[in-house]
Steps between C-alpha positions, in 0.01 A plus 500: 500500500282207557406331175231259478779169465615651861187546607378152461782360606445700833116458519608097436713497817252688700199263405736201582534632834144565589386157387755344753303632741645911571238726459665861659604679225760652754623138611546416155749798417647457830595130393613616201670726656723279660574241217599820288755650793675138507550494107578854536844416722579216323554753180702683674683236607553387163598872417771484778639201391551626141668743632727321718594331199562767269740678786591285740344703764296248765183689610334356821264199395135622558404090527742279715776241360319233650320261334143591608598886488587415133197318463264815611585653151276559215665333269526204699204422593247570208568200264488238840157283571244708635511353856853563547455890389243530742728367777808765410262752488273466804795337734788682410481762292194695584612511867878633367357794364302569825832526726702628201800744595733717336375391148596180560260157604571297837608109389370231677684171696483163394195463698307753357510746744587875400856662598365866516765728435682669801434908516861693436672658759397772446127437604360611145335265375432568139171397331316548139170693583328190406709217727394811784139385525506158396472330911106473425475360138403184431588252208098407404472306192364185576633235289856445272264425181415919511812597597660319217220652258601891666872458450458320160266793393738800640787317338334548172438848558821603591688317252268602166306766629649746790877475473540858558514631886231777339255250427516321767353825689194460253457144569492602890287805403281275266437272843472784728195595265295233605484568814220834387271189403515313870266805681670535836879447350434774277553806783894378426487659125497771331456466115857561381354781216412708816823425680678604171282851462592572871877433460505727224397758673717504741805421299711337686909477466807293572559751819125491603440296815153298466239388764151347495423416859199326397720284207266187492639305186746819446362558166591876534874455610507268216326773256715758656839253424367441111496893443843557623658235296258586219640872520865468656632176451779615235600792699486343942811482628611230694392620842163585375493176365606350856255709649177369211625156622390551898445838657375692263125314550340445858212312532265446862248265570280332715455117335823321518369289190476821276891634601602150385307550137619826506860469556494263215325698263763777581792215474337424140536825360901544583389681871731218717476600829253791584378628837187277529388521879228372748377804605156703572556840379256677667577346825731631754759216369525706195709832590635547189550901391656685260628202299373430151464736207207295292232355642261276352223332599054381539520471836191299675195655501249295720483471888699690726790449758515491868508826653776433693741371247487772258824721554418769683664778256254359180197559792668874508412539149170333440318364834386201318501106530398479110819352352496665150540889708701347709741365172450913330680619857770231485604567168563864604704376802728226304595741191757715497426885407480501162377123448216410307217267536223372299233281702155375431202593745147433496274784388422584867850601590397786231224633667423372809314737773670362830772692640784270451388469139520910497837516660661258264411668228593856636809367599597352127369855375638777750802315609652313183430512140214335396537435100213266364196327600430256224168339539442134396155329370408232711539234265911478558522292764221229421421256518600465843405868615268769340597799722602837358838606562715769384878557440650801732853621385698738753804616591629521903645858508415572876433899350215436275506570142158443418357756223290296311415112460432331201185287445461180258197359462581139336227298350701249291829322623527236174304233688073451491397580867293194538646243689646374198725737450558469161715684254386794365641753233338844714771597767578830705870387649756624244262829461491540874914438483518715208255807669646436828880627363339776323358740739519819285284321279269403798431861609288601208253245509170508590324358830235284242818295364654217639786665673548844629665711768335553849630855697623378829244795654236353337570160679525652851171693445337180415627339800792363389244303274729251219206355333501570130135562511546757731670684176431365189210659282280313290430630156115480408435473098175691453265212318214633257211322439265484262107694571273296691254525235759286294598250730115413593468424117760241520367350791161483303694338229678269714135337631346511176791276378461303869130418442507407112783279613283336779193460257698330281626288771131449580372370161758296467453310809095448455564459119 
């Protein structure tokens, strides 16, 4: 948790930054992002070399013997003159974690110029998932005097404040946060309260397999790793535990500058190596099937795709170039039978007219299991974005299963829905958790409360219609009023009072 020591501390470094002249909230993480992953190995390091010592046992050196290799290191560097930092940093190591290999960093000649390390025999070259996309980033702090404030300030945090690998996920969290307040950034977050609802109700396991092809900063597969660990850490064996390290979590997208944040926001939270790949998944470069038992994801909502990219078997279930139908058919075609997903659409997915919006819904409803449409105010993703969107929960069974689908209609989520967003005691979540793992208690209740069962009949008569609107019922309170007789008395009351008032006024002012 982010107390408000931390949170100055952070809010300190970030201000430094953007008076020395970066602005982008997303360049500022992305710098961070960096000087973090280069403390980051020299910890381990350290680790490794306590060990060594305790057993004798020499693990490979992630930094070279050499004397500049050495000199890359954390530890080395912090307590030197700002101008040499600056030089380690932006000439050497900065460019060894760009061509790193094998977990280990190239070294560098007495010249200066990098020795990158050979690939094995074998051809495999192995990389971390963030080293994989690191050939376009670019070291952009201007000046040693801010670098020297950054490192001095995330030195402080980590050795008073964030010790712990745990909290070191909130500090990245914490930063990720700011990115809802920089307007166009703020498509790459979900609020981690929603992520957290979502993940719960799916569930998800040591032996699940997890995918959001549209992962952005990765907050889900992050959300998704939290829960397991949360649930199952005392009882994962150690192949489950081998698996929550890499393959249980995939990740795909587009911006090679959010797989970099998001490998190391999976990194932070214990997930070392997960399956975080350049790819767009509704394009024909995306074949994926059959793979994944959770998915999770708020896919993109505005625009649309070219025609003739879009894989032609997503086409076969929704003729469509709008990307969040497009995302509802891809799900289906990457889980497994049986796998679950919970994804977040815009209100028009619910009850759109046009015949790809019709067939996506029919084909959630007829041909898998279709368990909750959970319908969001439009305050939750301000201030950045003021559309309504809604939470769909299904399961991919290929032989339908759907009887009847449960409806939520949130108002509150524990934050105002201004664009302030402030904390606020009234919130649905753990009643739409709790109601949601109840449904015997769901079928009695009535269509004029805030959650009730829809007959899957009842939706296909109505068009395959998901709006909540389409089914709720408003209770009308009969009001009595008083007889007009009495309420023209008052009103003669009220302007004898006005004009006694206004004489007063008068004889005051000509008095």
């Amino acid at each position: 948790m982010i107390t408000g020591v931390i949170k100055n501390k952070i809010d300190k470094i970030w201000t430094d930054i953007w008076a020395g002249g970066i602005s982008n909230p997303l360049t500022v993480i992305e710098q961070l992002t960096y000087l973090m992953f280069i403390r980051s190995l020299d910890e381990k390091e350290l680790e490794n070399e306590e060990f060594s010592n305790m057993t004798g046992d020499a693990a490979e050196p992630i930094f070279p013997r050499s004397e500049i290799g050495q000199a890359m290191r954390w530890s080395r560097f912090r307590d030197k003159d700002a101008r040499d930092i600056y030089n380690i940093i932006s000439k050497y190591a900065f460019p060894a974690i760009k061509k790193m290999k094998y977990g280990r960093l190239p070294d560098f000649d007495k010249n200066g110029e990098m020795i990158e390390i050979p690939d094995r025999n074998d051809g495999e070259t192995v990389q971390t998932a963030f080293t994989r996309y690191m050939n376009d980033a670019a070291f952009s702090i201007p000046n040693p005097q801010l670098l020297q404030k950054i490192i001095t300030g995330l030195d402080d945090l980590y050795e008073h404040d964030i010790s712990e690998l745990d909290m070191q996920g909130d500090l990245y969290e914490y930063m990720l946060g700011k990115l809802a307040v920089a307007g166009q950034n703020g498509q790459f977050r979900t609020p981690k309260h929603i992520r957290e609802m979502m993940v719960e109700l799916v569930a998800p396991t040591p032996d699940d397999v997890i995918c959001d092809p549209a992962c952005g900063t990765a907050g889900f597969l992050v959300s998704a790793a939290e829960y397991i660990r949360r649930h199952y850490e005392d009882t994962m064996t150690e192949e489950q535990w081998e698996n929550f390290a890499g393959s249980t979590f995939t990740g795909y997208d587009t911006d090679p500058t959010m797989l970099r944040i998001s490998a190391m926001n999976m990194m932070l939270h214990s997930v070392t190596d997960p399956d975080i790949d350049y790819r767009d998944s509704v394009s024909k470069q995306n074949n994926v099937s059959g793979k994944y038992t959770v998915c999770l994801a708020n896919p993109p909502f505005k625009g649309s795709v070219d025609a003739e990219s879009i894989n032609d078997n997503l086409k076969a279930v929704t003729n469509t170039k709008k990307t969040e139908l497009l995302f509802i058919a891809l799900f289906l075609r990457m889980l497994q039978k049986g796998g679950r997903c919970a994804c977040i659409v815009p209100d028009g997915v619910l009850f759109g007219s046009s015949n790809a919006h019709k067939s996506i819904r029919k084909e959630l409803i007829e041909n898998h299991q279709l368990k909750a449409v959970i319908s969001m105010p439009s305050g939750v993703f301000k201030p950045y974005a003021g559309v309504s969107t809604a939470v769909l929960v299904f399961v991919k069974t290929d032989a339908g299963g759907t009887e009847n689908v449960w409806f939520y209609d949130m108002k509150a989520d524990g934050f105002s829905l201004d664009d302030k967003r402030s904390e606020i005691t009234e919130n649905d979540i753990p009643d739409i958790i709790r109601r949601f793992y109840d449904p015997e208690g769901e079928k009695s209740r009535q269509r004029t409360e805030q959650s009730f069962f829809v007959p899957k009949q009842e939706i296909v008569d109505n068009d395959y219609d998901l709006s909540i609107n389409k089914y709720k019922k408003t209770e009308y309170a009969a009001v009595e009023y008083p007889p007009t007789e009495e309420i023209l008395a008052e009103l003669n009351g009220l302007y004898r009072e006005l004009g006694d008032t206004l004489s007063e006024l008068e004889g005051a002012v000509n008095g």
